[in-house]
C-alpha positions as CSV (number, residue, x, y, z in Angstrom):
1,X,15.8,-16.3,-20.1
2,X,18.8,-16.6,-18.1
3,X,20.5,-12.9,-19.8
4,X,17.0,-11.7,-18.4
5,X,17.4,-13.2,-14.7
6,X,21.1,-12.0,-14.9
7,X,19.6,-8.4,-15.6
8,X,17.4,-9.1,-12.5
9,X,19.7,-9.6,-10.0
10,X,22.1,-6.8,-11.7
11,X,19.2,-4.1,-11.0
12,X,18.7,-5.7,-7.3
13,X,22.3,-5.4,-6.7
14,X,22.6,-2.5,-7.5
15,X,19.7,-1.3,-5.6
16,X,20.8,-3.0,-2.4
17,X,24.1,-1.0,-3.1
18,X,21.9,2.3,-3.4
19,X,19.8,1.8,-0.4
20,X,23.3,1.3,1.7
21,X,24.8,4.5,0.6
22,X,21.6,6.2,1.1
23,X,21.1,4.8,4.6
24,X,24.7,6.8,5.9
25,X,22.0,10.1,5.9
26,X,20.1,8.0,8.5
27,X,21.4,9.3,12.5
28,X,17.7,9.1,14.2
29,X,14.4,7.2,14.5
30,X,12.8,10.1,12.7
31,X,15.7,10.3,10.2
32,X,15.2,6.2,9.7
33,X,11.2,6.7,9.5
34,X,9.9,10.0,8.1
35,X,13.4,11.5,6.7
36,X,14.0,13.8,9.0
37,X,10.9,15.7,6.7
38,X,13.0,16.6,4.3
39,X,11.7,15.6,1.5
40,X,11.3,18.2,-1.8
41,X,8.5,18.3,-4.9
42,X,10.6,15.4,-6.9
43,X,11.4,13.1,-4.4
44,X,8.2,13.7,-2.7
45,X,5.6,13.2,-5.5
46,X,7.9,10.1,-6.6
47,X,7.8,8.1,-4.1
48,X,4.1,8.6,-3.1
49,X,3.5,7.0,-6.7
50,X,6.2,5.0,-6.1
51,X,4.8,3.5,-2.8
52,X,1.6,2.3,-4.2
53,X,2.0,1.8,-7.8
54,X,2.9,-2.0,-6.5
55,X,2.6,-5.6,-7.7
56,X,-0.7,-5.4,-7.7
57,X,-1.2,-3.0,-10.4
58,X,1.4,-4.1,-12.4
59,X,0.9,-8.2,-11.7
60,X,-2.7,-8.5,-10.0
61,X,-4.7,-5.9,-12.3
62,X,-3.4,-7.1,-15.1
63,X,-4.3,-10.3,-14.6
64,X,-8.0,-9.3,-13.3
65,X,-8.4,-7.5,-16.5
66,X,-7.2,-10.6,-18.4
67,X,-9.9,-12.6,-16.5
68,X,-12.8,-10.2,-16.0
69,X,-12.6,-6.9,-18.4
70,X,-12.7,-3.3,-17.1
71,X,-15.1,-4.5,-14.0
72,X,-12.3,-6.5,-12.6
73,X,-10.3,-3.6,-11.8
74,X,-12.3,-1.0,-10.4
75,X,-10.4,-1.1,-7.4
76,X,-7.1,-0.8,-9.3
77,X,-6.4,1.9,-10.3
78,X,-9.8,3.3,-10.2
79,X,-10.3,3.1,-6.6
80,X,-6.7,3.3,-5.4
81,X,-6.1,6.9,-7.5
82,X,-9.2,8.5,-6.4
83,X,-7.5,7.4,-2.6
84,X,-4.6,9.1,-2.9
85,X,-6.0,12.6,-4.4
86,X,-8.6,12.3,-1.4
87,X,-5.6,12.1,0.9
88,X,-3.9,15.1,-0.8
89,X,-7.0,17.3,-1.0
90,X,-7.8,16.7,2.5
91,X,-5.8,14.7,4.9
92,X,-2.3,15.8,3.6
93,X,-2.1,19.2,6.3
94,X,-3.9,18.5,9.1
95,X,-1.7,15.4,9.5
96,X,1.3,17.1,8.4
97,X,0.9,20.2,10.5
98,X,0.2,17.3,14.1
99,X,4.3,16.9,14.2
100,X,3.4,13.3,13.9
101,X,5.7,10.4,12.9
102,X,3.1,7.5,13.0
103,X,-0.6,7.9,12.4
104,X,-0.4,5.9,15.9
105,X,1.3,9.4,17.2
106,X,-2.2,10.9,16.8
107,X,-3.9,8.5,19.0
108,X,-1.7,8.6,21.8
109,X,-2.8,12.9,21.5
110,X,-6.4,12.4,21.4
111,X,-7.2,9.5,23.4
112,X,-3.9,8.1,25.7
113,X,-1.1,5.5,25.1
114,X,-3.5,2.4,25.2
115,X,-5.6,3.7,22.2
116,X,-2.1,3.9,20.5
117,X,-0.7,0.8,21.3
118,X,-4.3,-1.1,20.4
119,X,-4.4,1.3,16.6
120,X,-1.0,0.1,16.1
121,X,-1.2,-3.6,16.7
122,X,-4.8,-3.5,14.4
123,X,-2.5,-1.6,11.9
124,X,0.4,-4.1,11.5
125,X,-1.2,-6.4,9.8
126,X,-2.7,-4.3,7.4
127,X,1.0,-3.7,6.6
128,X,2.2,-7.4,6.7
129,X,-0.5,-8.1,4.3
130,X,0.7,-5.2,1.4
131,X,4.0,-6.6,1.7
132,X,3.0,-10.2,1.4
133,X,1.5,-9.0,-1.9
134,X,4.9,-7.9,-3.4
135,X,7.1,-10.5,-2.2
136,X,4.4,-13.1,-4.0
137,X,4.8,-10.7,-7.2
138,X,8.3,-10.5,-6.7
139,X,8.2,-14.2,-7.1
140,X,6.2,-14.3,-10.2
141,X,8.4,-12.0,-11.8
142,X,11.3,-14.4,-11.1
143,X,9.2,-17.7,-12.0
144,X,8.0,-16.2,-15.4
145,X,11.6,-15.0,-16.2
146,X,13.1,-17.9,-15.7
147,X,13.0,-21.7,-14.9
148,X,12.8,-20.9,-11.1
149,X,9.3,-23.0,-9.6
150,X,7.4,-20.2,-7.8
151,X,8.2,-21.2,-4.4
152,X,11.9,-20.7,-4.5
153,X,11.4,-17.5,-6.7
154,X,9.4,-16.3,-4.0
155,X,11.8,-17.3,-0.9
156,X,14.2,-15.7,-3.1
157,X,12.4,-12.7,-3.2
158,X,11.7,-12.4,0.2
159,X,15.7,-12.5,1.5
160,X,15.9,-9.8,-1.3
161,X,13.5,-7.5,-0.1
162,X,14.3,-8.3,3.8
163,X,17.9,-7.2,3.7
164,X,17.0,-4.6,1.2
165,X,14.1,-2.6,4.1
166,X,16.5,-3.5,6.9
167,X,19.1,-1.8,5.4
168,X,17.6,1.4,4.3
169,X,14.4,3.8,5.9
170,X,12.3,6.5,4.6
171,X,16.0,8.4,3.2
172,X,17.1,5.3,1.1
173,X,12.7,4.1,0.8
174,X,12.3,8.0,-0.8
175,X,15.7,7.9,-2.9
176,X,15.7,4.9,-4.6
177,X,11.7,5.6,-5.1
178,X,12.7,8.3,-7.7
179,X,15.0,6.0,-9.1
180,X,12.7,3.1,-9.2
181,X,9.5,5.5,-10.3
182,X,11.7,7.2,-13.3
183,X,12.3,2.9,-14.9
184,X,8.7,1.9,-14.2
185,X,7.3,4.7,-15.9
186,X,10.1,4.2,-18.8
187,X,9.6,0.4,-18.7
188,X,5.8,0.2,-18.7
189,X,4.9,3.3,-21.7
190,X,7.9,1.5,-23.8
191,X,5.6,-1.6,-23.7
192,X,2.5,0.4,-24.0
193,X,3.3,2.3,-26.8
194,X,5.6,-0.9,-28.7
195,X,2.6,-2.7,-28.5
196,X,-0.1,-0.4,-29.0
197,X,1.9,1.1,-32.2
198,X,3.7,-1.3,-33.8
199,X,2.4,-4.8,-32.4
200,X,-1.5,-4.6,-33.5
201,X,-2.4,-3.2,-30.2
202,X,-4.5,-0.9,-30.6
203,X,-6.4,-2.4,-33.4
204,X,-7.2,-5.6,-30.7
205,X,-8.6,-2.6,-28.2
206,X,-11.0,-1.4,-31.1
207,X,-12.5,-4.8,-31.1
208,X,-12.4,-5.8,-27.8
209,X,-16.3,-6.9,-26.9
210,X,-18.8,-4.7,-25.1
211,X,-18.9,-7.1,-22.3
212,X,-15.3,-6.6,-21.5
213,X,-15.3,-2.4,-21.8
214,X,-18.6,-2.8,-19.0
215,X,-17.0,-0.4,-15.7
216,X,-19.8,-1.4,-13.8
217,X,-20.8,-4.6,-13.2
218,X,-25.2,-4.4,-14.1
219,X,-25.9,-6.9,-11.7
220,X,-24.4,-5.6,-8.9
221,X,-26.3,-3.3,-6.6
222,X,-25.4,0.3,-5.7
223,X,-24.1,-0.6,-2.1
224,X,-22.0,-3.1,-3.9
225,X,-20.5,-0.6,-5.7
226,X,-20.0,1.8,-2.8
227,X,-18.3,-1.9,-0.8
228,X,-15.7,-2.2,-3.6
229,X,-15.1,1.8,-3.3
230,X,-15.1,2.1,-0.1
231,X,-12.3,-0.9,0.3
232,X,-8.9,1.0,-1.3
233,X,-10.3,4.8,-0.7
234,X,-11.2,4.3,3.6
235,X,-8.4,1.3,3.7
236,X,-6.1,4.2,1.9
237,X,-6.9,7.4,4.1
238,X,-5.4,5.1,7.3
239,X,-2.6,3.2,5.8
240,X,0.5,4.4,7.5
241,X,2.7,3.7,4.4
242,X,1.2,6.7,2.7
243,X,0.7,9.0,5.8
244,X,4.9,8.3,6.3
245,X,5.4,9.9,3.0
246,X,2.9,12.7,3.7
247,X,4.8,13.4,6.8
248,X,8.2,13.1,5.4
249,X,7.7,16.1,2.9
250,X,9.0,19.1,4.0
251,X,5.9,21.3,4.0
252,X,2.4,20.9,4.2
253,X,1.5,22.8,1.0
254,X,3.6,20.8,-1.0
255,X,2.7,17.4,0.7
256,X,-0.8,18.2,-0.7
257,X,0.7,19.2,-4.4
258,X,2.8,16.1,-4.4
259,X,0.2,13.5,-3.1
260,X,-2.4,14.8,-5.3
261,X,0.1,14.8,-8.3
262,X,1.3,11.5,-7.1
263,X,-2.3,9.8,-7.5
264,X,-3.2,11.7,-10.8
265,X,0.1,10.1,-12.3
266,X,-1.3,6.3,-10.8
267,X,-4.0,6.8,-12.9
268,X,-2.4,7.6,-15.9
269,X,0.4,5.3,-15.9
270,X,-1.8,2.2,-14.1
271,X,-4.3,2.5,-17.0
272,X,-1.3,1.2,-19.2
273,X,-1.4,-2.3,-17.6
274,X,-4.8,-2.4,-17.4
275,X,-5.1,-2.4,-21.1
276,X,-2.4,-4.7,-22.1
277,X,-4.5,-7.0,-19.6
278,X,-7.7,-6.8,-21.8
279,X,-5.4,-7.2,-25.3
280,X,-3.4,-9.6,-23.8
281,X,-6.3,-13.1,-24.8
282,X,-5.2,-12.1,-28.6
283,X,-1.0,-12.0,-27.7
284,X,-1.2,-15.2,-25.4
285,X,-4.4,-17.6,-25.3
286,X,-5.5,-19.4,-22.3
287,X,-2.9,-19.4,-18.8
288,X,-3.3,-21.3,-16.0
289,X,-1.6,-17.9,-14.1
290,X,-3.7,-15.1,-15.1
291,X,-1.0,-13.0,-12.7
292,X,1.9,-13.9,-15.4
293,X,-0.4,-12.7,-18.2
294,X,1.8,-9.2,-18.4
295,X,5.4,-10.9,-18.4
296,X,4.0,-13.7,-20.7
297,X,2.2,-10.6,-23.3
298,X,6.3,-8.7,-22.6
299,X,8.2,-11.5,-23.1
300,X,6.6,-12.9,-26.4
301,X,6.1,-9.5,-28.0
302,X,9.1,-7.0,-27.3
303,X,12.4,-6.9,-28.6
304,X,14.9,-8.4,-25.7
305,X,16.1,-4.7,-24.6
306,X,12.9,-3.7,-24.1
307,X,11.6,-6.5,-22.5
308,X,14.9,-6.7,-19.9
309,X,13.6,-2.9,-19.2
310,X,10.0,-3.5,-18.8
311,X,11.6,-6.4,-16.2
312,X,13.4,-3.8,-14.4
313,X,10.3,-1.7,-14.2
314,X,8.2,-4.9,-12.6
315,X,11.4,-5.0,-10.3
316,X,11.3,-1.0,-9.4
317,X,7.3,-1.5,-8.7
318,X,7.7,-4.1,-6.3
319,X,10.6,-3.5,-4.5
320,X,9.3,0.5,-3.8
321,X,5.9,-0.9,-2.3
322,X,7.7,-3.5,-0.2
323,X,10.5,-1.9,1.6
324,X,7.7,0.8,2.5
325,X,5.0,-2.2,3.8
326,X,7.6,-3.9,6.1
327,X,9.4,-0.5,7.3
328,X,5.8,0.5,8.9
329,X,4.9,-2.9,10.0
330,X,8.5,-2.4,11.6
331,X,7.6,1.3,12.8
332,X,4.4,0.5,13.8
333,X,5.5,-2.2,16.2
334,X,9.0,-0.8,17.8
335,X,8.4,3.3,17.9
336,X,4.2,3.2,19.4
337,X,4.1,-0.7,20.7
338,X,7.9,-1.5,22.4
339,X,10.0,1.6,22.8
340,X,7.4,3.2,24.7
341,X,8.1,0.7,27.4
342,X,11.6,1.2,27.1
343,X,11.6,5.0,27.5
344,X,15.4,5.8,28.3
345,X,17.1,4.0,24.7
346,X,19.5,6.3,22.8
347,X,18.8,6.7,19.4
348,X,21.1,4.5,18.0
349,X,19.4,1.7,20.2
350,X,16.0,2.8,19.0
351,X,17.0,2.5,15.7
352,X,18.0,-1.2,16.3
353,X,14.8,-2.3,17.3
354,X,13.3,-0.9,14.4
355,X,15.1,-2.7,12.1
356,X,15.0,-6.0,14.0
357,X,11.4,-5.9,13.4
358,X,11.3,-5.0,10.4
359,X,13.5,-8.6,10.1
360,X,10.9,-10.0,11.8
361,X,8.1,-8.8,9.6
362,X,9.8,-9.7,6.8
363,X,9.9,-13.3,7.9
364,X,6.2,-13.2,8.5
365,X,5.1,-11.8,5.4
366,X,7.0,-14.2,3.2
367,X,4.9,-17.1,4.8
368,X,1.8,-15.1,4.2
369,X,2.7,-14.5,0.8
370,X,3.6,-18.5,0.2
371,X,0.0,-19.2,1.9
372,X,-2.0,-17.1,-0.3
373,X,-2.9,-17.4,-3.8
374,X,-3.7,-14.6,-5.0
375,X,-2.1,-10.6,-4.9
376,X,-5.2,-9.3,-5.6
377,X,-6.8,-10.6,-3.2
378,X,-4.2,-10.0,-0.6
379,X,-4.4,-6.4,-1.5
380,X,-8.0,-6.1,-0.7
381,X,-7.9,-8.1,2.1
382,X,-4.7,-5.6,3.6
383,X,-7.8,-2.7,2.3
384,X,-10.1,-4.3,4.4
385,X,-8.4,-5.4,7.7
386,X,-9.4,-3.3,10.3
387,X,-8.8,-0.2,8.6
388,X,-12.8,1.0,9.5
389,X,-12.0,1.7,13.3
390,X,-8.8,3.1,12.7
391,X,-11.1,6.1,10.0
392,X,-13.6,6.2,12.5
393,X,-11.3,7.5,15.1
394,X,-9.2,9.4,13.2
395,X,-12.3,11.9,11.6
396,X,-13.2,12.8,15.3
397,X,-9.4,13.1,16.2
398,X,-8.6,15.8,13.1
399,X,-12.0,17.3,13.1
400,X,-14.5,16.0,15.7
401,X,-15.7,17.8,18.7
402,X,-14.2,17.4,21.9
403,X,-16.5,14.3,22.8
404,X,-15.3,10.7,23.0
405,X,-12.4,9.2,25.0
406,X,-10.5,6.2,25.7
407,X,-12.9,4.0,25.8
408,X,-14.9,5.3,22.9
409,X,-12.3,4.7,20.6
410,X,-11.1,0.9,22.3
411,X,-14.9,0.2,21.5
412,X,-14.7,1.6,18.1
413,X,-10.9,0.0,17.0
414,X,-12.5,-3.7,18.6
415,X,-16.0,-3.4,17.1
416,X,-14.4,-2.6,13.5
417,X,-11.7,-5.7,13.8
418,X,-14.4,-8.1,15.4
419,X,-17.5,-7.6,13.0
420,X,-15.4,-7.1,9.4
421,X,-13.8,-10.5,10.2
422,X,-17.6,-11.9,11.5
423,X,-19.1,-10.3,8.1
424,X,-16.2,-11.1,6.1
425,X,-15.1,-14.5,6.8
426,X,-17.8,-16.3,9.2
427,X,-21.4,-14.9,8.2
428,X,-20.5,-14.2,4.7
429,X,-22.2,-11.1,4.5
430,X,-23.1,-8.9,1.2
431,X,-20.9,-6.1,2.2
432,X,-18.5,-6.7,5.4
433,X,-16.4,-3.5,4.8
434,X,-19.8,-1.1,5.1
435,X,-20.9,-3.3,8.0
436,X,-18.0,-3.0,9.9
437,X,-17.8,0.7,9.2
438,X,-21.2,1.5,10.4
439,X,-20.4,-1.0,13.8
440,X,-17.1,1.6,14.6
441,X,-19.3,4.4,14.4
442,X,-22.2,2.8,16.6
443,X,-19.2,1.7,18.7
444,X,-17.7,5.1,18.9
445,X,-21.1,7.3,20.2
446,X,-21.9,4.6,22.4
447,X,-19.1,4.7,24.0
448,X,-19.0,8.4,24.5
449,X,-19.5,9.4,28.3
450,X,-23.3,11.3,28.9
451,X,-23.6,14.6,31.1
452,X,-26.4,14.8,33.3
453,X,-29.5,15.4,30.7
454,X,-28.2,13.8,27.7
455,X,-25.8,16.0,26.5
456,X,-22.7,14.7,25.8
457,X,-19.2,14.5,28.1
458,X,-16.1,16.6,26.8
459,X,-13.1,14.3,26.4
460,X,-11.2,13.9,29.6
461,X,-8.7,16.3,30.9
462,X,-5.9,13.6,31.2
463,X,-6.2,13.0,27.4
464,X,-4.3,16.1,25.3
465,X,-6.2,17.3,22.3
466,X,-4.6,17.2,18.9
């Protein structure tokens, strides 16, 4: 255990060490948050997969699988996969051909700086939230490799992954992606095919039960189904973690290629975890951690080389989703919330305020991550969060008619916050993330000005049209 933890910090080290070198490309705000939109087919569909092949494929749908078969993780992969070819097959130009470097960028275009500031604050955090989730992985990496407790395994993690986003941007975030994307493909089909070859494995998924092999759940309803769909593939269209990467490739024919490439390869490589999770009852018996159930299954069945490997590629995962989370939480709050108020900064005083808060983010997402129990459900919950508004406004800025302003989409953005935390977390309702959807579009038309007769207003002439 302790030659494992010694490997741990080795490969963090030596990340850190990358992500510093990287960060000497980094002379602008757009250098230190889209990469100057450089990026080429490699580096482009890597760290796309990269981004959102996180913790909670690796650690949380393992673990769901462990606890609840095939059903458990609809959402991941299933759901997140299908999100990221939908954003590659359709959001990946229009966005990429805006000159955008924040999805926030687009609302200041379409309906004025408040609209901006009011997406961006809504949209922080949604990113908080993601990187919660991989510092609180991080830390079970570190507590199931070792004899750390999971509390200082996770404060450990979060100084890690703090200095590590601070130091960096997009350059170092995209670099070290292909780096980290190359060891946590290695890591995770070593395991996959050690275990399904030469360990019994894939005997045990011959005989797993019916029950467990069940993709749909046959109680649940069809609008339940279309709730736990709707979560990861809406929640996905707006997350500015992805859009960064679509905006940071250098063309927008290749940012479709990569980001649909990017999500058929999540597929294919999260379906490896998954399984192990459903195995994994045979390998390990009851634990009180169903999220350790992957490092427990690795650790007890590989050789130590392969295991220290499969480490590293728990390490890679986490550490490529996090850096992104807390750089646009960061982005999100200095370039379209602070700087805008502060219009004559140089550059290289713009870039200190982006890395100041991504400081601060950090700090706030490792106490979310020691409050919560659960990276699952912090993953959905990051989904979830006020991500209907943001869709709803989006659609009629790419592709809507020149109807609705300001106030339209202020109604929209606060009716999607207020009612998905009503439905969700006071009324309990049967499906908050549709309910909250449908209120943003209500809130949208009615806020959209009438002409005389009826017909409806063209957006205001103060407002520039994207």
């Amino acid at each position: 255990m302790n030659l494992t933890l010694v490997f741990i910090f080795a490969y963090i080290a030596l990340q850190l060490l990358f992500a510093w070198w990287a960060s000497k490309r980094v002379h602008s705000e757009a250098d230190y948050l889209i990469a100057g939109r450089q990026l080429g087919p490699w580096m482009a569909t890597f760290t796309v997969f990269a981004t959102w092949f996180g913790a909670e494929t690796c650690i949380g749908a393992a673990g769901e699988a462990y606890a609840g078969g095939l059903a458990g993780v609809q959402v991941d992969p299933f759901g997140y996969a299908l999100a990221i070819v939908v954003v590659g097959l359709f959001f990946a130009v229009p966005l990429w051909k805006r000159g955008i470097v924040t999805l926030a960028d687009l609302f200041r275009m379409r309906y004025g700086g408040g609209v901006e500031r009011l997406a961006a604050i809504i949209m922080i955090p949604t990113s908080l939230m993601w990187a919660a989730a991989q510092i609180r992985a991080f830390g079970q990496v570190l507590a199931a490799s070792s004899e750390l407790g999971v509390t200082l395994a996770i404060s450990l993690a979060a100084v890690v992954v703090i200095i590590y986003t601070a130091s960096g941007g997009m350059w170092a975030d995209a670099m070290t992606d292909l780096v980290q994307g190359i060891v946590l493909i290695a890591g995770i089909v070593a395991v996959f095919v050690l275990l399904m070859l030469f360990d019994g494995g894939a005997a045990r998924v011959a005989e797993l039960p019916t029950e467990q092999l069940r993709f749909f759940d046959p109680e649940a309803s069809w609008l339940d189904t279309v709730e736990l769909f709707a979560v990861p593939i809406c929640g996905s269209i707006v997350a500015q973690e992805l859009i960064a990467r679509v905006l940071a490739i250098r063309s927008p024919q290749l940012a479709r290629r990569a980001t649909v490439g990017a999500g058929m390869m999540y597929l294919l490589v999260g379906l490896m975890p998954v399984t192990i999770g459903l195995i994994a009852f045979g390998y390990v018996g009851d634990l009180d951690e169903p999220e350790q159930v992957l490092m427990h299954v690795a650790q007890g069945q590989l050789p130590p080389v392969v295991y220290a490997l499969f480490i590293g590629a728990l390490v890679s995962a986490i550490l490529s989703t996090v850096d992104s989370a807390l750089l646009v939480a960061g982005s999100l709050a200095a370039h379209n919330v602070i700087l805008p108020l502060r219009p004559g900064l140089s550059e290289a005083a713009r870039l200190r305020a982006n890395r100041v808060a991504v400081v601060a983010f950090g700090v706030i997402a490792y106490a979310l991550a020691l409050a919560s129990d659960n990276v699952y459900e912090l993953v959905v919950e990051a989904s979830s969060f006020g991500s209907a508004g943001i869709l709803v406004i989006m659609l009629f800025a790419l592709w809507g008619p020149r109807i609705g302003t300001a106030p339209a989409a202020y109604a929209a953005l606060i009716a999607g916050v207020v009612v998905y935390v009503w439905a969700a977390h006071v009324a309990a309702v049967d499906h908050p993330y549709l309910t909250s959807l449908g209120a943003a579009a209500l809130a949208y038309a009615a806020g959209v000005p009438l002409r005389r007769g009826g017909a409806m207003a063209p957006a205001g002439r103060g407002v520039q049209n994207s």
